[in-house]
C-alpha positions in Angstrom: 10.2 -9.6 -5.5 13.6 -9.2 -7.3 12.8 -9.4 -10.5 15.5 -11.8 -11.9 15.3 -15.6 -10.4 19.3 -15.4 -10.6 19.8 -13.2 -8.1 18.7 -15.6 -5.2 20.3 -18.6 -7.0 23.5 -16.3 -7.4 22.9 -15.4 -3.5 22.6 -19.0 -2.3 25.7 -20.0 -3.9 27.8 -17.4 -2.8 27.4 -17.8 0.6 27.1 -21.9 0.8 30.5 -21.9 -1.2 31.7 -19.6 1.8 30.5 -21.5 4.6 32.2 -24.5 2.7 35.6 -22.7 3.1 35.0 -21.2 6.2 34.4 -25.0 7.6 37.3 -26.5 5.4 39.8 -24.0 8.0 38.2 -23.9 11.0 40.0 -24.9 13.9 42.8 -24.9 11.9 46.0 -22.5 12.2 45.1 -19.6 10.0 46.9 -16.1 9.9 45.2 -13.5 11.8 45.5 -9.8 11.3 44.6 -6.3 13.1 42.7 -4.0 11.5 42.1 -2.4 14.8 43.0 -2.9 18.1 40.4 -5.8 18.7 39.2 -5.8 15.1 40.3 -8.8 13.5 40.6 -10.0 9.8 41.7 -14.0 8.6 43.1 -15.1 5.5 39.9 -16.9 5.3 37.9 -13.7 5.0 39.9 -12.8 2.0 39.8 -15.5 0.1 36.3 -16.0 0.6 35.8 -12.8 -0.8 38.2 -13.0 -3.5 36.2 -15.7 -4.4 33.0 -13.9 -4.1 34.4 -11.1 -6.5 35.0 -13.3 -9.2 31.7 -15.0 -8.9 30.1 -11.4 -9.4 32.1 -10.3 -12.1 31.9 -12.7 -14.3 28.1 -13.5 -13.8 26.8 -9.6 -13.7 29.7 -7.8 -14.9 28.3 -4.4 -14.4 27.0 -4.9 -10.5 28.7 -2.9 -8.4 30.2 -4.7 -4.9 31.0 -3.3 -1.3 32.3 -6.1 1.0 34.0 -5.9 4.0 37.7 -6.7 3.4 38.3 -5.0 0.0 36.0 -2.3 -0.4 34.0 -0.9 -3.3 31.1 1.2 -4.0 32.2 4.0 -2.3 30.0 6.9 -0.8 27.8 7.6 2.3 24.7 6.6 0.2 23.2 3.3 -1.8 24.7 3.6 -5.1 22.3 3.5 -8.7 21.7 0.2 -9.7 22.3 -3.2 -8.3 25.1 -3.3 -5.7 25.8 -7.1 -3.4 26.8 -6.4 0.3 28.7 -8.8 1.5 30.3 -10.0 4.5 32.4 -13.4 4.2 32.8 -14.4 7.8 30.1 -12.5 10.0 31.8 -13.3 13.3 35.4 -13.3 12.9 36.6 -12.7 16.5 34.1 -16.2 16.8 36.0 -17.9 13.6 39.4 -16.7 15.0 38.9 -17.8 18.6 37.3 -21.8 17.5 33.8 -20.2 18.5 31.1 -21.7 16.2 29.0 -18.7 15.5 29.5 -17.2 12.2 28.1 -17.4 9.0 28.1 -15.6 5.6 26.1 -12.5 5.1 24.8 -11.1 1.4 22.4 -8.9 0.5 21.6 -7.5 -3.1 20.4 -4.2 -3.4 18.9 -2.1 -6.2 19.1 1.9 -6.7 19.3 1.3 -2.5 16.4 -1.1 -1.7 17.1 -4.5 -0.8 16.3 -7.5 -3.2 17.6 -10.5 -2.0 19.1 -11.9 1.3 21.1 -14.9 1.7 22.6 -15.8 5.0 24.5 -19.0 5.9 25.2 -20.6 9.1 27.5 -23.4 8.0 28.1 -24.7 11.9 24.0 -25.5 12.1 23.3 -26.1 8.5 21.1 -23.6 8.5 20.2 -20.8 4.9 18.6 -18.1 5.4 16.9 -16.1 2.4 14.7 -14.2 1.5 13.2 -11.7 -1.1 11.5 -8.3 -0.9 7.8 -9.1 -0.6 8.1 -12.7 -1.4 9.0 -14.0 2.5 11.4 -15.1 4.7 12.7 -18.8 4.5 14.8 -21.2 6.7 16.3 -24.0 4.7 13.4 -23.7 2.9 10.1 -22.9 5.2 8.8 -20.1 5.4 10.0 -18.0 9.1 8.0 -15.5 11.7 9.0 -13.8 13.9 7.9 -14.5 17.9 4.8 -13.4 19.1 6.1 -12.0 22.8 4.0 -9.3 24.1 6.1 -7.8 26.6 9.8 -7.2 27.1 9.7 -8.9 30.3 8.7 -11.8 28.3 11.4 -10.7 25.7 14.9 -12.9 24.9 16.8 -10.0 23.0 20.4 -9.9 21.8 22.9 -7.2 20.9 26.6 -6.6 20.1 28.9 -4.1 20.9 31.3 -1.9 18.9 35.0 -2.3 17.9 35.8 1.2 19.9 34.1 -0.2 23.1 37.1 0.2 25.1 36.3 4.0 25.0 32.9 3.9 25.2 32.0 1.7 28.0 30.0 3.0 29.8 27.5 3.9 27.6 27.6 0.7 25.5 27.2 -1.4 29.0 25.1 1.1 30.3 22.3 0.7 27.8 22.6 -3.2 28.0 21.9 -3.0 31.7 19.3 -0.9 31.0 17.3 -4.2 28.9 18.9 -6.1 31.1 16.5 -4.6 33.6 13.9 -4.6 31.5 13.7 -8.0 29.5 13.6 -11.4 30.2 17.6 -12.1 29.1 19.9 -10.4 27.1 22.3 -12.2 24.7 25.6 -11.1 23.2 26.6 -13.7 20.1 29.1 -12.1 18.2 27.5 -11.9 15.1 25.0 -9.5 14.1 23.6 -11.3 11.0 22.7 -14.2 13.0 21.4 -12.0 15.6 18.6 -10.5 13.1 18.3 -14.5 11.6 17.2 -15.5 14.7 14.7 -12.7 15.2 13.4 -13.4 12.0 13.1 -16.8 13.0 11.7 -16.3 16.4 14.3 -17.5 18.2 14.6 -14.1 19.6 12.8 -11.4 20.0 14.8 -8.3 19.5 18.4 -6.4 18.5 20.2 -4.1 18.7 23.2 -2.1 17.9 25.2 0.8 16.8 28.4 1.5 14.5 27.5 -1.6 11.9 28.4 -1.5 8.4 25.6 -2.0 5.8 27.6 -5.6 4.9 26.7 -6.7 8.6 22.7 -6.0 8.7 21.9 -5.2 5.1 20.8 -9.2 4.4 19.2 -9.6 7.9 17.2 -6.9 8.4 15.0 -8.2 5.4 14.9 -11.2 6.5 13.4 -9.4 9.7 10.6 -7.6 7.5 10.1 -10.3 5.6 9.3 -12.7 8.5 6.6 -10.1 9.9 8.7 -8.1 12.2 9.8 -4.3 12.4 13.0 -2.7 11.5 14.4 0.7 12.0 17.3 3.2 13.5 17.6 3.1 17.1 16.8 6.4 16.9 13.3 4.8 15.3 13.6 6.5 12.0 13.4 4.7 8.8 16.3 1.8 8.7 18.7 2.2 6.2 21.8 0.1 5.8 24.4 2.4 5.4 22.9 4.6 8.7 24.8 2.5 11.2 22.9 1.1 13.4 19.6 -1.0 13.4 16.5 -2.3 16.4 14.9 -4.8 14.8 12.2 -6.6 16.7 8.5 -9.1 16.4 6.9 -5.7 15.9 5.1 -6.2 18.9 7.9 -4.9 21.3 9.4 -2.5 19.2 7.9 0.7 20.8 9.0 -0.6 24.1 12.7 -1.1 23.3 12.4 2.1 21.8 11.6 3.2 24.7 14.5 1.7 26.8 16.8 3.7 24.8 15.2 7.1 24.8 15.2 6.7 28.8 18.9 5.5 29.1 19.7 8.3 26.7 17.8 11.2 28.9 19.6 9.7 31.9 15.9 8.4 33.2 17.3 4.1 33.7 14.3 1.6 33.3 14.7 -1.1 35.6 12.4 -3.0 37.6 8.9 -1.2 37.8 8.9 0.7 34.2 5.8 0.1 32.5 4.2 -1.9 35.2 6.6 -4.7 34.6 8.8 -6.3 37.1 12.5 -8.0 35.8 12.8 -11.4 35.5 
């Protein structure tokens, strides 16, 4: 467990006082900017990480910070010593659009391994946190992951990537291929939620490429923390700074593993693939 009782506190705060100002201008008319062609950025997002910077800096002066809007701790790799990812509206096509899924997303790491995760869904009311070997928590009580056994039995949930528009047939290609496989496939719009709600076993598994460590860092502990697995979708070791992430119960994890090798060999498992018929 993080070693320092202020960094949860710290966590907590920071992203309740976001949720606070996301709710204060939602709905409302707020400026919206491109920072791609459908990647979008709000003067909410700014100031709520404005704000976030200032909390940092004057309560751990010498933590480093990479958030989504302004940058910092550069590199391919985890920098040395403790370093806050932070995302201040996970969701901002949602926000932008009057959808209510989105939250704030912060994780602490330290010399690369994640601390402390603090995720807040201010439309439900609903924290997320948790620390490395300490548990996973929901407003409180303690979260598991769901016990499915099968994908057929499976609700998962994924996302797709702001270059989609030139990659579309592999991005729908491999939801078809769960799609053919699971019992539903969900797309929210926000990846920290997604992993929240596998940690909370609402769902049963994610998954998704070209993510920034800001947008999974915070929710994949919450996944280990709640009993489930977490990796690549390549199934090697997860990192947050690798890009993508399959987190699952555990129990289904090999079989959505699976799913993707075959859709990547060009071998599509629908109905009939491991004994199992589609739902």
């Amino acid at each position: 467990m993080a070693s320092d009782p202020l960094y949860l506190t710290t966590a907590v705060e920071a992203v309740v006082r976001a949720g606070d100002v996301q709710m204060a201008h939602f709905g409302r008319d707020i400026r919206v900017d491109k920072k791609g062609t459908i990647d979008l950025v709000t003067e909410v997002d700014l100031a709520v990480e404005r704000d976030f910077r200032e909390l940092i800096a004057d309560r751990f002066p010498d933590h480093q910070i990479l958030g989504e809007e302004l940058g910092g701790a550069t590199g391919k790799g985890a920098p040395a010593g403790p370093c806050w990812l932070f995302d201040p509206i996970d969701g901002t096509t949602n926000y932008a659009h009057g959808v209510p899924i989105f939250c704030a997303s912060l994780a602490l790491e330290i010399d690369g391994v994640p601390e402390v995760a603090a995720v807040y869904d201010p439309n439900r009311r609903e924290l997320f946190t948790a620390e490395r070997g300490g548990g996973a928590f929901l407003n409180g009580a303690p979260i598991r992951v769901s016990s499915a056994q099968r994908l057929v039995d499976a609700l998962l949930v994924t996302g797709f990537p702001y270059d989609v528009h030139t990659r579309v047939d592999e991005i729908v290609g491999l939801f078809a291929a769960f799609i053919g496989q699971a019992r539903a496939v969900r797309r929210l719009g926000s990846a920290a939620i997604d992993l929240c709600w596998v940690a909370a076993g609402r769902l049963d598994g994610f998954w998704e490429s070209e993510l920034n460590a800001w947008d999974i860092a915070a929710g994949a502990l919450l996944v280990a923390e709640a009993g489930g697995a977490v990796s690549g979708i390549d199934g090697a070791p997860f990192t947050s700074r690798g890009g993508h992430v399959l987190a699952s119960n555990g129990v289904i994890h090999e079989a959505m593993l699976d799913v993707i090798v075959r859709f990547r060999q060009g071998v599509t498992p629908f109905r009939g693939s491991r004994g199992e018929a589609a739902r």
